[in-house]
C-alpha positions as CSV (number, residue, x, y, z in Angstrom):
1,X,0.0,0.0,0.0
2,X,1.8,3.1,-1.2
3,X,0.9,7.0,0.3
4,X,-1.5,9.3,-1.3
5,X,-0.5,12.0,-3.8
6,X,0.3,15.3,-2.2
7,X,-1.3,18.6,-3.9
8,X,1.6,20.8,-4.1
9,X,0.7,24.3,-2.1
10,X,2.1,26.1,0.4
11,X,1.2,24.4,4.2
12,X,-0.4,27.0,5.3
13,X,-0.2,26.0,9.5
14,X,3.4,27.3,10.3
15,X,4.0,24.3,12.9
16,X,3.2,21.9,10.2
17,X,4.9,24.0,7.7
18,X,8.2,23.9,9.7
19,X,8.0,20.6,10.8
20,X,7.6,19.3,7.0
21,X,10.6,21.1,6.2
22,X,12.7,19.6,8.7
23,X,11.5,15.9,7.5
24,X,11.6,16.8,3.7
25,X,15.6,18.7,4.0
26,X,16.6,15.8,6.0
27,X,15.0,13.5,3.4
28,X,16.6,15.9,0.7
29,X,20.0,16.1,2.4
30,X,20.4,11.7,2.6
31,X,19.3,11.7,-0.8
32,X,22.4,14.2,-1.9
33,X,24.4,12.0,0.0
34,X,23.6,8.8,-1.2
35,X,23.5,10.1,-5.1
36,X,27.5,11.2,-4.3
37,X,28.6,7.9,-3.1
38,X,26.4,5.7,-5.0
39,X,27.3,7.3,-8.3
40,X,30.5,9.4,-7.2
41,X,28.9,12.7,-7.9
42,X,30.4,15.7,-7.3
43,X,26.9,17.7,-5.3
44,X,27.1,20.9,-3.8
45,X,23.1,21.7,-2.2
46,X,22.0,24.7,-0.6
47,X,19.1,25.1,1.2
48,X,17.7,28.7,2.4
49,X,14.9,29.1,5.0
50,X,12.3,31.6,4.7
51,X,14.2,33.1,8.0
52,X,17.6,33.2,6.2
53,X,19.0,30.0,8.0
54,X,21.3,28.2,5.4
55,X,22.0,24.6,5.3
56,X,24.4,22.7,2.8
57,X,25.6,19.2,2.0
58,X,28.7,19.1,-0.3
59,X,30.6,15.5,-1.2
60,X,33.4,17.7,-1.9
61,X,34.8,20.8,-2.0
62,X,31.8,23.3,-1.5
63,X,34.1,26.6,-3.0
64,X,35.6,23.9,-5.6
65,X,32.5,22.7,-6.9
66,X,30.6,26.3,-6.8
67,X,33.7,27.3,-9.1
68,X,33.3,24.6,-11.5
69,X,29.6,25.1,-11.9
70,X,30.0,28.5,-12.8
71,X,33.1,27.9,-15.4
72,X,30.5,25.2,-16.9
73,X,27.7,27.3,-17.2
74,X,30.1,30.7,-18.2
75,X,29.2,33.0,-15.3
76,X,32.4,34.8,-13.6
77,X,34.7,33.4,-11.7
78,X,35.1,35.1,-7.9
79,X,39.2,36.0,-8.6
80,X,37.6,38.0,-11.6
81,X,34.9,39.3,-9.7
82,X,36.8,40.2,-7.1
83,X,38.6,42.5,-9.6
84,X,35.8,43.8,-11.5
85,X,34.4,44.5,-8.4
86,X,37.1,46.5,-7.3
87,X,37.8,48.7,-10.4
88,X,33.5,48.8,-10.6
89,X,34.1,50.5,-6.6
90,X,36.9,52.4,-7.5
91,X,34.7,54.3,-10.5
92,X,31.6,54.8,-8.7
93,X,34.1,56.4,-6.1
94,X,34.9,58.7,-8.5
95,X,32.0,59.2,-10.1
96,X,30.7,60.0,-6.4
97,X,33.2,62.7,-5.9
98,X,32.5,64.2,-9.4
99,X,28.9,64.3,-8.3
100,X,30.1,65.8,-5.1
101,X,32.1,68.4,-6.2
102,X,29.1,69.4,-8.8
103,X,26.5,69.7,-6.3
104,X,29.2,72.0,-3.6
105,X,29.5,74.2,-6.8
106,X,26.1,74.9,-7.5
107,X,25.3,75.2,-3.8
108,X,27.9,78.1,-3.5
109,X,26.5,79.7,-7.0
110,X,23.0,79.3,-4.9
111,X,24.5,81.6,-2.2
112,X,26.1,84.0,-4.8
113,X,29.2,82.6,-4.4
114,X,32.0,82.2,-7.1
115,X,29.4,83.2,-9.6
116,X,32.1,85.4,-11.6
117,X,32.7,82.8,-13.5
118,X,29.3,81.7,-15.1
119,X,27.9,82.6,-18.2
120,X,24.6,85.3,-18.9
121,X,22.5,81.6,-19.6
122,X,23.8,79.9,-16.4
123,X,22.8,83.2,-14.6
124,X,19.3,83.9,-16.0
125,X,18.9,80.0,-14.8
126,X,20.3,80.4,-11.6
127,X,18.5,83.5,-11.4
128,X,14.9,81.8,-12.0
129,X,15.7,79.4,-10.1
130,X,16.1,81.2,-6.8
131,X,13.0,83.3,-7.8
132,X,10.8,79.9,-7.6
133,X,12.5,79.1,-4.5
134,X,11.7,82.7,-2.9
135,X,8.4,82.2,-4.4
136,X,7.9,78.9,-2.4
137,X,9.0,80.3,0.8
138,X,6.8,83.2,1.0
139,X,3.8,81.0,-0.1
140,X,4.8,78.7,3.1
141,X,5.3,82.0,4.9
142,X,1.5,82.8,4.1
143,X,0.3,79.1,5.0
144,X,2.0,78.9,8.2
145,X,1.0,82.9,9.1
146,X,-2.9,81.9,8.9
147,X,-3.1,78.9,11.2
């Protein structure tokens, strides 16, 4: 006599949910196991909670076998990574500063500093652009004045 067929849903009871979990990634973990040594497979399984708690089985190397999955299937390899990840840091730095430095500049033209050195269009637009910014403030002048 063999067990019914499951419908395949989300448990909704959280105690049932969690303990059919436990049974099914123990079930799942044994089955990686026996797969490695029956067949010698290389398996690497990862298992992620809902919560965030992470469990893993690997028959070898976890790190190794992560690496040679992703050189099979052509994604990066972490050494590379690690490197376009440093030069990607080091331009967003800069591109940071840049930014930075852009938005200290126009702050200081806003309080009519080092403004010399602007042309008639950058000052007509600087120029409209604090009138809408007076224009604002006395409006919340008025607002705040009548309550």
């Amino acid at each position: 006599m063999g067990r019914g067929k499951v419908e395949l849903k989300r448990i909704e009871n959280s105690a049932s949910r969690q303990l059919t979990f436990s049974k099914r990634r123990n079930g799942v973990l044994k089955k990686a196991f026996e797969l490695s040594v029956l067949c010698d497979a290389e398996i690497a399984l990862l298992i992620f909670t809902s919560a965030g708690k992470a469990y893993h089985f690997a028959s070898h190397n976890m790190d190794n076998t992560i690496a040679r999955y992703k050189s099979e299937v052509g994604l990066p390899n972490s050494n590379n990574l690690r490197c376009g990840t440093l030069e990607f840091r080091r331009n967003e730095i800069q591109e940071l500063e840049r930014r930075a430095d852009m938005l200290e500049a126009r702050f200081k033209h806003l309080a009519g500093e080092e403004i010399s050195m602007l042309d008639m269009k950058e000052l007509k637009h600087l120029e409209r652009q604090l009138k809408i910014g007076v224009e604002r403030i006395r409006s919340k002048k008025v607002y705040v004045s009548q309550q």
